[in-house]
PAZAPA-4460 file (N, C-alpha, C; in steps of 0.05 Angstrom, whole numbers, plus 32768, in hexadecimal, padded with zeros to 4 digits):
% residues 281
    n_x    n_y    n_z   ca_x   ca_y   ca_z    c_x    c_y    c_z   seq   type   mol
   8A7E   8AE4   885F   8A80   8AFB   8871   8A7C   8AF2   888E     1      X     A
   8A86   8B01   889C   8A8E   8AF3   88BC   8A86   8B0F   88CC     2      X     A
   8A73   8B0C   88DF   8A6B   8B1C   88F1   8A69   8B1D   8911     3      X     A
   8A7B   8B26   8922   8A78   8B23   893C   8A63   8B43   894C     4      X     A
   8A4F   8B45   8955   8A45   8B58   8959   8A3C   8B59   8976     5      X     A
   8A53   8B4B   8985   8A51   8B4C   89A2   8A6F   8B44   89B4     6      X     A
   8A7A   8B5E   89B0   8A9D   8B5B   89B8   8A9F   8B73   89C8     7      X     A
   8AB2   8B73   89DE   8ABB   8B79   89F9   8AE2   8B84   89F7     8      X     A
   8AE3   8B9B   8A01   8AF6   8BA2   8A07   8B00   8BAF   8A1E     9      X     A
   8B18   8BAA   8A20   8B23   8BBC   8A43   8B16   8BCF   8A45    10      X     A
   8B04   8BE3   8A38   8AF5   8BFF   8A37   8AE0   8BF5   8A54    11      X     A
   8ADB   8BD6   8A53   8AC0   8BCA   8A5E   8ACF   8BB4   8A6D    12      X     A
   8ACB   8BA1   8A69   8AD8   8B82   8A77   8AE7   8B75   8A63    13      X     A
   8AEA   8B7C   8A4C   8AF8   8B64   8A3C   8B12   8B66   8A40    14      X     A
   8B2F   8B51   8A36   8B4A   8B52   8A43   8B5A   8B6A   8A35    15      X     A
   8B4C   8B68   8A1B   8B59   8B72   8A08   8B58   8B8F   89FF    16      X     A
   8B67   8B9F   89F3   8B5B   8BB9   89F0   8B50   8BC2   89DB    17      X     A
   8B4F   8BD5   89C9   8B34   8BDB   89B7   8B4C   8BCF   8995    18      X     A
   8B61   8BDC   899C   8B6E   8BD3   8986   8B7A   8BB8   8985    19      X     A
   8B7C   8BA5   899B   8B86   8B8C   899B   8B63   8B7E   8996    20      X     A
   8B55   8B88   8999   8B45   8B79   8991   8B37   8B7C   8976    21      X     A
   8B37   8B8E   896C   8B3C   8B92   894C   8B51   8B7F   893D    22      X     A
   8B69   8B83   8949   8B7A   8B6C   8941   8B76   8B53   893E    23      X     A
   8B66   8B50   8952   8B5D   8B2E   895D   8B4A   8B1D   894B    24      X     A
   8B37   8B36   8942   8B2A   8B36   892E   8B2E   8B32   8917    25      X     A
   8B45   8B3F   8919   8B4B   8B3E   88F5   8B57   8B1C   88F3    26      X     A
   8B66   8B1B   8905   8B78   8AFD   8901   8B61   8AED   88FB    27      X     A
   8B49   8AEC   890B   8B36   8AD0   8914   8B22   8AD3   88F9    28      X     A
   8B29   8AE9   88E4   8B17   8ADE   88C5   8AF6   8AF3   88CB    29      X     A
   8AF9   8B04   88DE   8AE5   8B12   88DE   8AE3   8B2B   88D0    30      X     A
   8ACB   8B2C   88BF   8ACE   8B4D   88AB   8AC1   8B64   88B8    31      X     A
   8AA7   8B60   88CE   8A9C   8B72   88D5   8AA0   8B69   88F5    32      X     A
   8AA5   8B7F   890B   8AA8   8B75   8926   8A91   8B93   892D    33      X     A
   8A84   8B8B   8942   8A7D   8BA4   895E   8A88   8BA4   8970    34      X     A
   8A8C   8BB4   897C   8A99   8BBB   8993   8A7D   8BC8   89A2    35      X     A
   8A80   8BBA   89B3   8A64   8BBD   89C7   8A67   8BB5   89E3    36      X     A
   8A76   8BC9   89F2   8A7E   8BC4   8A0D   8A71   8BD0   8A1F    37      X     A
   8A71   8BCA   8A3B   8A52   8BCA   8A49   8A57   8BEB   8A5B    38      X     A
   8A47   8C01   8A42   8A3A   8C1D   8A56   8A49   8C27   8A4B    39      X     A
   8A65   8C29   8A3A   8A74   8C35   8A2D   8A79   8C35   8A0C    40      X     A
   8A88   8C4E   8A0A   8A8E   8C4C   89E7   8AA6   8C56   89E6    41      X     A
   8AAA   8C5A   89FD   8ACB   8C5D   8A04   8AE2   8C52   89EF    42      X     A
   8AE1   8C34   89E6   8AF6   8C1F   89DB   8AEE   8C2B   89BE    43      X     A
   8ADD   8C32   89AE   8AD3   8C3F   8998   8AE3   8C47   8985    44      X     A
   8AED   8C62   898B   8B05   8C6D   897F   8B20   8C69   897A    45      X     A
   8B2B   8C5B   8991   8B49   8C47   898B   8B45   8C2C   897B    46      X     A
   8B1F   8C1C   8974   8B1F   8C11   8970   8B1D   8C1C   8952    47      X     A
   8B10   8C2F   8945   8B0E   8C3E   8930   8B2C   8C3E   891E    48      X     A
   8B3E   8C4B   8934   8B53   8C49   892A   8B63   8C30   8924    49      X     A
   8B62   8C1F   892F   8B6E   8C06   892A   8B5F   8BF6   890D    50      X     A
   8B48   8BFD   890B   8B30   8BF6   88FC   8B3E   8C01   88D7    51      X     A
   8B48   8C1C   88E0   8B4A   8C27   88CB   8B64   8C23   88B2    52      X     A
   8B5F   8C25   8896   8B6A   8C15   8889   8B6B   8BF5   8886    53      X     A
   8B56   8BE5   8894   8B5D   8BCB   888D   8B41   8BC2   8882    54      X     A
   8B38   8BAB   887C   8B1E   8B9E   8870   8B15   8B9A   888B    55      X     A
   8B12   8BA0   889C   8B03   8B96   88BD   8AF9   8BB2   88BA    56      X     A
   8AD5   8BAC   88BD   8ABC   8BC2   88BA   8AB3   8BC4   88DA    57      X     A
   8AB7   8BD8   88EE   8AB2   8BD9   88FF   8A92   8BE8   88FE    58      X     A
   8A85   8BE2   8919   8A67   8BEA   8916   8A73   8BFA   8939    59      X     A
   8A6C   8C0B   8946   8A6F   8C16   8959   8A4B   8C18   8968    60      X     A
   8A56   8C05   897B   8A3A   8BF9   898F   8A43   8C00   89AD    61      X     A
   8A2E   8BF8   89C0   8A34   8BFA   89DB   8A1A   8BE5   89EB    62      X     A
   8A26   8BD6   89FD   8A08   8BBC   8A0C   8A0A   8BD3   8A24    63      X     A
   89F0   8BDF   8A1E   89E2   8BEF   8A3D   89D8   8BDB   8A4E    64      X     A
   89E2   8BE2   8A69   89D3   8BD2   8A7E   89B5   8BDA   8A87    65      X     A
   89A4   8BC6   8A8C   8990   8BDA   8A99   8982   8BC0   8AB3    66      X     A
   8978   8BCD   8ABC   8969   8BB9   8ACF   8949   8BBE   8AD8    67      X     A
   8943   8BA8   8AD8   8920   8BA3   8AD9   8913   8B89   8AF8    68      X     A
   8911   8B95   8B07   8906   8B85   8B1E   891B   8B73   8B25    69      X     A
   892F   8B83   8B2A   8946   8B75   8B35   895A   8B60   8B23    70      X     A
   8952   8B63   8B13   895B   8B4C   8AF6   8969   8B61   8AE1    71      X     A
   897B   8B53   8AD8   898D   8B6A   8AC4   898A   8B5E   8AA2    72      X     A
   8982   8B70   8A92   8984   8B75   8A79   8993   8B8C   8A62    73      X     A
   899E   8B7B   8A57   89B5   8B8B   8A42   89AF   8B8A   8A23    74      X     A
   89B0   8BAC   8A27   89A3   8BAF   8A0B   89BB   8BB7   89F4    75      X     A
   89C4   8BAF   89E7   89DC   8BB4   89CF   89D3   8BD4   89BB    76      X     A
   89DD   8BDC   89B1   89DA   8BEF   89A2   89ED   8BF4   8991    77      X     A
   89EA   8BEC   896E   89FC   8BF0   895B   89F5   8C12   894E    78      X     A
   8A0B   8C0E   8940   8A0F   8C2E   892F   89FF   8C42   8941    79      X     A
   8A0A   8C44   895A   8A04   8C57   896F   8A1F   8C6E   8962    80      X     A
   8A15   8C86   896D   8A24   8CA3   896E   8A36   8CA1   8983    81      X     A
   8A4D   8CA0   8988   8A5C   8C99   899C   8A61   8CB5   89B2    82      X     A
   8A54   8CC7   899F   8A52   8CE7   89A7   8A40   8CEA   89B4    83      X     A
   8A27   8CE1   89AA   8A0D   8CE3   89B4   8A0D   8CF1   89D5    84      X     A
   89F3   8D09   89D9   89F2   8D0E   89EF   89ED   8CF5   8A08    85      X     A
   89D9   8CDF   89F8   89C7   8CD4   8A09   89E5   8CBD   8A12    86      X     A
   89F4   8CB1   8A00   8A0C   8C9D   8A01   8A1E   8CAD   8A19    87      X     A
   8A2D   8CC4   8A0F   8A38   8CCA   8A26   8A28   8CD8   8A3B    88      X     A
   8A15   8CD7   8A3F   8A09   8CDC   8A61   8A0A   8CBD   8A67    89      X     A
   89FC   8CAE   8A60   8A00   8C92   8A6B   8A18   8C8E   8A70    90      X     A
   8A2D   8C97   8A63   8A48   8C8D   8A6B   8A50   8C93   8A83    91      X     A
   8A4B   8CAC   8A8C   8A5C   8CBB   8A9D   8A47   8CAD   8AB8    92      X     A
   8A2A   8CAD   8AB6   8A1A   8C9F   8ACE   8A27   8C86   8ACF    93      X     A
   8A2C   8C79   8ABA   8A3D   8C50   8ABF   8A54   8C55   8AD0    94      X     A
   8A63   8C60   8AC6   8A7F   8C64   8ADD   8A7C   8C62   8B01    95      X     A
   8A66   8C7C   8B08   8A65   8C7A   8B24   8A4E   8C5D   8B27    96      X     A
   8A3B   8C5D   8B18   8A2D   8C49   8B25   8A3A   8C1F   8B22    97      X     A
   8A4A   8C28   8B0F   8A58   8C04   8B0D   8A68   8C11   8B27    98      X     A
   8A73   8C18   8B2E   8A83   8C18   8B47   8A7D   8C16   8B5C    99      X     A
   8A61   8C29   8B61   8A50   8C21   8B79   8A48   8C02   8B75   100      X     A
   8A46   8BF9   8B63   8A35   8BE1   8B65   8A51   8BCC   8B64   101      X     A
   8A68   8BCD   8B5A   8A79   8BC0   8B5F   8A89   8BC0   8B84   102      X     A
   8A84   8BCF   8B8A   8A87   8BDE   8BAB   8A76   8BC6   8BB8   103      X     A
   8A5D   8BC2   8BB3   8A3E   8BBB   8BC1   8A4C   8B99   8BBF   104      X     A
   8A5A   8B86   8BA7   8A5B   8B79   8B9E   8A6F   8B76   8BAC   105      X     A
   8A87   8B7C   8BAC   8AA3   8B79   8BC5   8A9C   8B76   8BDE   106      X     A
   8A85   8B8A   8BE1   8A80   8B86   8C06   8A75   8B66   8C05   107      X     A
   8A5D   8B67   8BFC   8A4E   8B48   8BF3   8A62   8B2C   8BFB   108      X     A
   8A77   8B2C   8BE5   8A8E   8B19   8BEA   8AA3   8B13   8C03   109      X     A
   8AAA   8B31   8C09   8AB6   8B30   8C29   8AA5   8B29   8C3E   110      X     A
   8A8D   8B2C   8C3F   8A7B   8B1F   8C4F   8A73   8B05   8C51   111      X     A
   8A7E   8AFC   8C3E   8A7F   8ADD   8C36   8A9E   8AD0   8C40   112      X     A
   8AB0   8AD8   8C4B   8AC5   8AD9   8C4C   8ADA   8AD5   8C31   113      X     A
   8AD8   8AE8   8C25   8AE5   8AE9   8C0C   8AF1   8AFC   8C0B   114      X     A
   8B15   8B02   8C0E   8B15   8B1C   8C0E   8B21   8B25   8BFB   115      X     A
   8B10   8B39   8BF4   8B15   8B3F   8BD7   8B16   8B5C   8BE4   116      X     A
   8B21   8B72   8BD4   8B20   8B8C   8BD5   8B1D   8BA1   8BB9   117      X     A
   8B10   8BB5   8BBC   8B0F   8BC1   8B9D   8B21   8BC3   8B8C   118      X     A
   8B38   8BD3   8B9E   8B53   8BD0   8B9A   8B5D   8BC0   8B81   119      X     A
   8B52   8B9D   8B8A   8B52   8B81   8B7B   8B46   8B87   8B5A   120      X     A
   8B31   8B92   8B5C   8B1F   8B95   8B41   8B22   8BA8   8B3A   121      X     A
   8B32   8BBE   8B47   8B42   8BD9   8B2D   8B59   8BCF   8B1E   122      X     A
   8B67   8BBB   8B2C   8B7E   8BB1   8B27   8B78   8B9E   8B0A   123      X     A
   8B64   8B94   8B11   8B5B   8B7E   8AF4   8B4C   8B8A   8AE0   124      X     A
   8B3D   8BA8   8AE6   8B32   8BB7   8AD4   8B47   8BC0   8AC5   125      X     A
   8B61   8BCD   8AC9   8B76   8BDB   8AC0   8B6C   8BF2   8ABB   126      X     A
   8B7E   8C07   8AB2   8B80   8C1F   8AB1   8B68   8C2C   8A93   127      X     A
   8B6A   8C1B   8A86   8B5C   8C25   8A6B   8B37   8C22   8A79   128      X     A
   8B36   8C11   8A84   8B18   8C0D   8A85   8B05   8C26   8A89   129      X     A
   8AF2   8C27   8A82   8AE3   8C38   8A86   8AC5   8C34   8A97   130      X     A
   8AC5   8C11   8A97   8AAA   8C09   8AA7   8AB4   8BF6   8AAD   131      X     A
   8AAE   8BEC   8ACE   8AB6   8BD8   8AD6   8AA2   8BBB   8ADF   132      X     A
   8AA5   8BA6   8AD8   8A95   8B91   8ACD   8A9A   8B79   8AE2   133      X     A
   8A85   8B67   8AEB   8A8B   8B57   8AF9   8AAA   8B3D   8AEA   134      X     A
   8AA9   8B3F   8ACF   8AC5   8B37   8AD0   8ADF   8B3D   8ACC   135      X     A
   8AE5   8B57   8ADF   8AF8   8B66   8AED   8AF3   8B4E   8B08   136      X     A
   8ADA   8B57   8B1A   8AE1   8B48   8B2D   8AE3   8B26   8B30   137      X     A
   8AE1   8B1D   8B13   8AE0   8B04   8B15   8AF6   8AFA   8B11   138      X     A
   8B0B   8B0B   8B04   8B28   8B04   8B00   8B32   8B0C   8B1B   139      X     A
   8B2A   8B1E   8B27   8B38   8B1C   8B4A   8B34   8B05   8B5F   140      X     A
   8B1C   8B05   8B54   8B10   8AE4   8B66   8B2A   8ACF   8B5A   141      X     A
   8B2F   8AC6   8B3F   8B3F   8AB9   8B3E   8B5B   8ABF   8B46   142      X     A
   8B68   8ADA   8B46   8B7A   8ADD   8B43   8B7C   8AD7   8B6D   143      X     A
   8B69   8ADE   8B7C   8B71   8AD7   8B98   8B66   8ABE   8B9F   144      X     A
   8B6B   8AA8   8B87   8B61   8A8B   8B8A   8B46   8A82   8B8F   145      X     A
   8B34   8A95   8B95   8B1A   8A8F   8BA6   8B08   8A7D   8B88   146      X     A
   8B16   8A85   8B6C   8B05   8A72   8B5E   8B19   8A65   8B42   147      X     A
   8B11   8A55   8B36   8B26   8A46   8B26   8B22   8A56   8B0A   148      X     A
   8B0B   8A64   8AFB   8B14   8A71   8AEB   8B04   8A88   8AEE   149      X     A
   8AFD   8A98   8ADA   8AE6   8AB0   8ADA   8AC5   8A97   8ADA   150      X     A
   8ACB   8A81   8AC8   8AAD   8A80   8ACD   8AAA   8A73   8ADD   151      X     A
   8ABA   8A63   8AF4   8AB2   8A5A   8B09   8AAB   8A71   8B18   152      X     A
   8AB7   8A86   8B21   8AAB   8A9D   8B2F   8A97   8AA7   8B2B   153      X     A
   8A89   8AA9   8B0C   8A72   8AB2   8B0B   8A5A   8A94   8B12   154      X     A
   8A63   8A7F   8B0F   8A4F   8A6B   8B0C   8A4C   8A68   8B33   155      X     A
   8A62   8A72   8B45   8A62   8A66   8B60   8A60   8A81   8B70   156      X     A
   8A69   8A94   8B66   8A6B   8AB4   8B75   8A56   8ACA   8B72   157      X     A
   8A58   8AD2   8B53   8A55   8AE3   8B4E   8A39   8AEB   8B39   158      X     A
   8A3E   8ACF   8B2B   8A23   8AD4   8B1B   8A0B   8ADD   8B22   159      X     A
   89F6   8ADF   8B16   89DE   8AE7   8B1A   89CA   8AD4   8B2A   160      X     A
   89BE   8ADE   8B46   89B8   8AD4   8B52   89CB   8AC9   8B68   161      X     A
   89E5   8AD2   8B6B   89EC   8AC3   8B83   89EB   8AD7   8B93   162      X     A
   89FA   8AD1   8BB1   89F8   8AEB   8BCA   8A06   8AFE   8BC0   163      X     A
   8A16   8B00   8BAC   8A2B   8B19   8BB0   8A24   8B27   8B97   164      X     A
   8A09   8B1A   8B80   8A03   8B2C   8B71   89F2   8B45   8B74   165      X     A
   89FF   8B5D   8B77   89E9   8B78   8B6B   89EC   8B80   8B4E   166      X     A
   89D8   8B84   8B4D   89C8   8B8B   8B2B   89D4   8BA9   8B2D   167      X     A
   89D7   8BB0   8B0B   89E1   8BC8   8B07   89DC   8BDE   8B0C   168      X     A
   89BE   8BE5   8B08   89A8   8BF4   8B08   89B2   8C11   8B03   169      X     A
   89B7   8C0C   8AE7   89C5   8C2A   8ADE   89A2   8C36   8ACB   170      X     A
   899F   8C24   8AC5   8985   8C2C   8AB2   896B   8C17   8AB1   171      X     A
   894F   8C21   8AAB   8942   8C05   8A9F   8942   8C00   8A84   172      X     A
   893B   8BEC   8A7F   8939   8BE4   8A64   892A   8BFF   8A50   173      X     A
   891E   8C06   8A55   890C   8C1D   8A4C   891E   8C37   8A45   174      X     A
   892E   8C37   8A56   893B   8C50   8A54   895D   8C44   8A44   175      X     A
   8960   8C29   8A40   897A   8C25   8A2F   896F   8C27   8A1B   176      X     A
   895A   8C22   8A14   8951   8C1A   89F4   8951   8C3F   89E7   177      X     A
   8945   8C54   89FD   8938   8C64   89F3   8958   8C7A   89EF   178      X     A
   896E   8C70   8A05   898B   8C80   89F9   8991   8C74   89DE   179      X     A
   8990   8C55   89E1   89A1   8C4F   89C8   8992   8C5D   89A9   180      X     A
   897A   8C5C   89AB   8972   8C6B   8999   8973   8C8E   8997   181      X     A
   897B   8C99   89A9   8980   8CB6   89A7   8996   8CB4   89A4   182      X     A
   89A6   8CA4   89A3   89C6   8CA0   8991   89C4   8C9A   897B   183      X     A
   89A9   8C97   8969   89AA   8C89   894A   89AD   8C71   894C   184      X     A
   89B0   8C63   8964   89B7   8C3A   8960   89A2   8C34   8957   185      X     A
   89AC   8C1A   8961   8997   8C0E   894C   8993   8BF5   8970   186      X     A
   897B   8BF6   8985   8980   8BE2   8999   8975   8BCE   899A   187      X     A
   8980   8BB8   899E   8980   8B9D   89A3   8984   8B8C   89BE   188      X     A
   8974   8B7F   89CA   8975   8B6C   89E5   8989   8B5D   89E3   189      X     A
   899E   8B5A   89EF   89B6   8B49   89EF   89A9   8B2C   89FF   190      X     A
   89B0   8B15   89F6   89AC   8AFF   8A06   8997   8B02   8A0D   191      X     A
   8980   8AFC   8A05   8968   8AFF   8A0E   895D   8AE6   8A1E   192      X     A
   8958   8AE9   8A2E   894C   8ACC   8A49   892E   8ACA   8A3A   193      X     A
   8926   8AB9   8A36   890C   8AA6   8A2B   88F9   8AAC   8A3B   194      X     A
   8900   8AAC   8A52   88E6   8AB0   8A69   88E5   8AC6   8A6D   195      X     A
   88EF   8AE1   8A5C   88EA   8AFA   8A64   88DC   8B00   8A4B   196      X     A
   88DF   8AF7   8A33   88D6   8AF4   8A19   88B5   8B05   8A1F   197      X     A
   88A6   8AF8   8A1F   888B   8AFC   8A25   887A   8B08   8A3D   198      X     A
   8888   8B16   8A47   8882   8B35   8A60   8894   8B42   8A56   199      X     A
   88A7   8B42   8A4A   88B1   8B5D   8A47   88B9   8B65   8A26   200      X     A
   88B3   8B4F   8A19   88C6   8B5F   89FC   88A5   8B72   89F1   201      X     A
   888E   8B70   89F6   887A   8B88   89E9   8887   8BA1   89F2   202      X     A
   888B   8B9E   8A0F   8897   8BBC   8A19   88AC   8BCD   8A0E   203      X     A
   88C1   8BB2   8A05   88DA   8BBD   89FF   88DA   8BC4   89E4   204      X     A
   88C7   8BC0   89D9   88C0   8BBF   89BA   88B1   8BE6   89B6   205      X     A
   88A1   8BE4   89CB   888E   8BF8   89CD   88A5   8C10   89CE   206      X     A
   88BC   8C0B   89DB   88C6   8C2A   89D3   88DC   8C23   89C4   207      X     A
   88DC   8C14   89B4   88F2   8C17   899D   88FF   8BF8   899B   208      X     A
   8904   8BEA   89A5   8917   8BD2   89A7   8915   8BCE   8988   209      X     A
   8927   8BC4   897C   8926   8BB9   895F   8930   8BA7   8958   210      X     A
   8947   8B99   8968   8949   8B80   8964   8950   8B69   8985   211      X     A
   895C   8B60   8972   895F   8B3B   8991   8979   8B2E   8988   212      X     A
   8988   8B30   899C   899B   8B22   8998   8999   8AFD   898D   213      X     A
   8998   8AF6   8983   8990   8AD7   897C   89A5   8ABF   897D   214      X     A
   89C1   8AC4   896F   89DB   8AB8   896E   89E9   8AB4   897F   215      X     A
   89F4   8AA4   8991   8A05   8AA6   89A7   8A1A   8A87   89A0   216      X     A
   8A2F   8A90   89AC   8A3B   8A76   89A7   8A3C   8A5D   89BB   217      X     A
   8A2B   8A61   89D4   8A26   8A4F   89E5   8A02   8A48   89E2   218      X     A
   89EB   8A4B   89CE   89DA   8A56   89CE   89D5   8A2C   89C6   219      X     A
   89C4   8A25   89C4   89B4   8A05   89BD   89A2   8A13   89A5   220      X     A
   89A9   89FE   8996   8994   8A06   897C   897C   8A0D   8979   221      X     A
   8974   89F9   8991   8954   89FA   89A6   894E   8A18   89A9   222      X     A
   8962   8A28   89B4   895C   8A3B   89C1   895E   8A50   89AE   223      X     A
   8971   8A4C   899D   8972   8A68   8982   895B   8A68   896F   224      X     A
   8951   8A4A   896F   8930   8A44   895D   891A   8A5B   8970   225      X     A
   8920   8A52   8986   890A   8A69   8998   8909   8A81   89A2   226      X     A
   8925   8A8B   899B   892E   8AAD   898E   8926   8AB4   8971   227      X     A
   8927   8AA3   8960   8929   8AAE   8950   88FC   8AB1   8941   228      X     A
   88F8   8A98   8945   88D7   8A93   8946   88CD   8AB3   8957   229      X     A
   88D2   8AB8   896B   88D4   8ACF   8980   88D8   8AE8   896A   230      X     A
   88EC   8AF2   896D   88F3   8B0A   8958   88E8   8B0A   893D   231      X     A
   88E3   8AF0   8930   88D0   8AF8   8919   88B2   8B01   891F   232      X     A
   88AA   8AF3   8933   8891   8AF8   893C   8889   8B17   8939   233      X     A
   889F   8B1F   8950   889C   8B3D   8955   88A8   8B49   893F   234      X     A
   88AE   8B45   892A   88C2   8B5B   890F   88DD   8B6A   891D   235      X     A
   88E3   8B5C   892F   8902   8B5E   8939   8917   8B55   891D   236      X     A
   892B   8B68   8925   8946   8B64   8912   8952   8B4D   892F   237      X     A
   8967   8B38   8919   896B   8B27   892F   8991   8B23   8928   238      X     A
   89A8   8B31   893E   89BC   8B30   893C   89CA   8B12   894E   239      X     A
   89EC   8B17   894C   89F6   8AFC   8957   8A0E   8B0C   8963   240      X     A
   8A21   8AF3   8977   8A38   8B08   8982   8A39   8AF1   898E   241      X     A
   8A66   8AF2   899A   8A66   8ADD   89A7   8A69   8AE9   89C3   242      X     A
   8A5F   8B09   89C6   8A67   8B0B   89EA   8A85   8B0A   89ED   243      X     A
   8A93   8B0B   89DB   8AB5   8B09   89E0   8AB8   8B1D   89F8   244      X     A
   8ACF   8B14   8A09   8ADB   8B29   8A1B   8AF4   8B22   8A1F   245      X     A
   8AFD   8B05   8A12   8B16   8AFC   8A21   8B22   8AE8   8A15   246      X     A
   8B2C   8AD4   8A0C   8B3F   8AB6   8A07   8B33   8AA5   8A17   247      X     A
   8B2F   8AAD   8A3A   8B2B   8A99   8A45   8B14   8A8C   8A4B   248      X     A
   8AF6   8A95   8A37   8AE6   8A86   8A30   8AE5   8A6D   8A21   249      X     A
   8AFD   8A67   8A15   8B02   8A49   8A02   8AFE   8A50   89E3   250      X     A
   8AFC   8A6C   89E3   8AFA   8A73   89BA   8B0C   8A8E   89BB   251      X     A
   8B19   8A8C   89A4   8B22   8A9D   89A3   8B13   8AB0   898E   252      X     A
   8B17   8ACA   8993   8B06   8AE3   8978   8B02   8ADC   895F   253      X     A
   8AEB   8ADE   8950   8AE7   8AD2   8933   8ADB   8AA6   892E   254      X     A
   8ADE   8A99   894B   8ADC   8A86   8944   8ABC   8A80   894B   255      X     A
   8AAC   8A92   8958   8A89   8A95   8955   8A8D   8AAF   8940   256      X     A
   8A72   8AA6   892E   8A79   8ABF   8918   8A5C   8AB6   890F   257      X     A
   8A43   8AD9   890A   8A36   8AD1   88F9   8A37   8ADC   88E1   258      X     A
   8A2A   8AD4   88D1   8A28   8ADE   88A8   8A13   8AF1   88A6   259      X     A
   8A1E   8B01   8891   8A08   8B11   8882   89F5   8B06   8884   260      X     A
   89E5   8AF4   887B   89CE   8AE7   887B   89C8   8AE5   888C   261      X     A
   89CE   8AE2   88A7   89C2   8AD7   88C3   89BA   8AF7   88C7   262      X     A
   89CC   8B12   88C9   89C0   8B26   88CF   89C6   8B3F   88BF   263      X     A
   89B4   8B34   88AC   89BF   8B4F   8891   89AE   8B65   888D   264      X     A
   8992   8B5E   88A3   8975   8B70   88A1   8982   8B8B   88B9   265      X     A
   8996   8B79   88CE   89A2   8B92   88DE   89BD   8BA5   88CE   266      X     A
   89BC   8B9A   88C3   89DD   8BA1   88B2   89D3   8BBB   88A2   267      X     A
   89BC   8BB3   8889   89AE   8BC4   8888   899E   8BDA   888D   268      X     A
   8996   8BD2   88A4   898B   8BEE   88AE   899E   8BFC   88C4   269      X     A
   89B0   8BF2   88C0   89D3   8C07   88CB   89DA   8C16   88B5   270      X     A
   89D2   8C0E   889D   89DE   8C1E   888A   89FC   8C14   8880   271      X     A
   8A04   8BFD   8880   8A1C   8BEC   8883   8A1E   8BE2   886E   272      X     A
   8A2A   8BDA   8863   8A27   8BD5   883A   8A49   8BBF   8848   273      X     A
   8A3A   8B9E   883E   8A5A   8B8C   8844   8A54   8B7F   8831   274      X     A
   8A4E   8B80   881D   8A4D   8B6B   8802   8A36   8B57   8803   275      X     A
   8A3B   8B42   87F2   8A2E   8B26   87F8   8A22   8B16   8813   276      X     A
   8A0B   8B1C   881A   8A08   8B0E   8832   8A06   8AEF   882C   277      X     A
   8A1B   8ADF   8821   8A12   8ACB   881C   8A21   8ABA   883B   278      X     A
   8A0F   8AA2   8846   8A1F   8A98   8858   8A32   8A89   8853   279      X     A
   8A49   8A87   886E   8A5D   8A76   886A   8A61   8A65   8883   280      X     A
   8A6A   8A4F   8884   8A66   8A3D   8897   8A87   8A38   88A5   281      X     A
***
């Protein structure tokens, strides 16, 4: 059994839309996918439908942004209500505030002499999107040469900590964990940084957190030993995901994949019934 529980669609930043990525899915040998795009659940229902009639078990999730002393953390949320009051108020606040903060982020760059215009990053969001993501503007950066791919722009422009980054600040951590659970999810810390581990996961724990992202496909063994030592400690459920948004990370959909066994304690308490968790390599 093959599990991706950290995938991106045009709804958010990924290239693809809710049903080409279901597709994508199905080709690359995956049985269970999330769709978990950042402040939205938008991609959900076209993804439902594409979902429907085939052996591909969709879980319907969303990665809330939130921010904490200027530093950004993303919290995932599976078998969320896509109805939910608390999901769509957050939605409708993500719209104006990614824009202000994508606005704050354009000025940033033209001040750098880079000229970029918003214009640039509606154009790379396209018409379906529903939240707009620094890589919208990282495909404009490339597309007006200023960088050679998306991750050179985040590694030289845009990433975290350079001049032209502002933080989301749609929510704190406190208050993603406490929607995703007034939607029935089930919330989890996406990519969790090590050095935030120990000041902040009691807190995040204290109003609900339940699991940790652990799996990544750029992750050192080193470092998943010390997620995972971590989340047992605390009685965290511990999920995996490859962050898909695109091709032009070097993998294509389905080729990071975790097993029932790696996260069958979250599968479970989704209420998700996929057979045999036995692993497969």
């Amino acid at each position: 059994m093959r599990l991706d529980l950290h995938v991106h669609t045009t709804a958010s930043d990924g290239s693809s839309s809710p049903a080409e990525v279901v597709g994508l899915a199905a080709e690359g040998g995956l049985d269970v996918l999330a769709i978990t795009d950042h402040d939205t659940v938008a991609g959900i229902p076209a993804a439902m439908d594409a979902a429907a009639g085939t052996s591909l078990q969709l879980i319907p999730g969303i990665e809330v942004s939130s921010t904490y002393e200027g530093a950004e953390y993303h919290i995932l949320g599976y078998f969320v209500d896509p109805q939910a009051d608390s999901i769509q108020a957050h939605e409708r606040h993500a719209v104006g505030g990614r824009e202000s903060r994508m606005n704050e982020m354009v000025d940033h760059l033209c001040r750098q002499g880079l000229l970029i215009e918003m214009t640039d990053v509606l154009d790379q969001a396209g018409p379906d999107r529903s939240a707009i993501g620094r890589p919208h503007l990282a495909r404009a950066l490339v597309l007006k040469g200023y960088a050679k791919s998306v991750v050179d722009a985040f590694d030289r422009l845009i990433g975290d900590g350079h001049p032209a980054y502002v933080p989301t600040g749609l929510a704190t951590p406190e208050e993603a964990i406490r929607l995703i659970l007034e939607a029935g999810g089930i919330p989890v810390w996406a990519h969790p940084p090590l050095h935030a581990l120990t000041p902040l996961l009691p807190a995040f724990i204290g109003v609900g957190l339940r699991g940790m992202e652990v799996y990544r496909p750029r992750s050192t063994a080193g470092h998943i030993r010390k997620l995972e030592r971590a989340a047992e400690a605390a009685g965290l459920l511990v999920t995996g995901g490859s962050d898909w948004h695109d091709g032009e990370s070097g993998h294509t959909l389905g080729t990071f994949f975790v097993t029932g066994e790696d996260v069958g304690e979250l599968l479970e308490a989704g209420g998700l019934s996929v057979g045999s968790p036995e692993r497969q390599k």
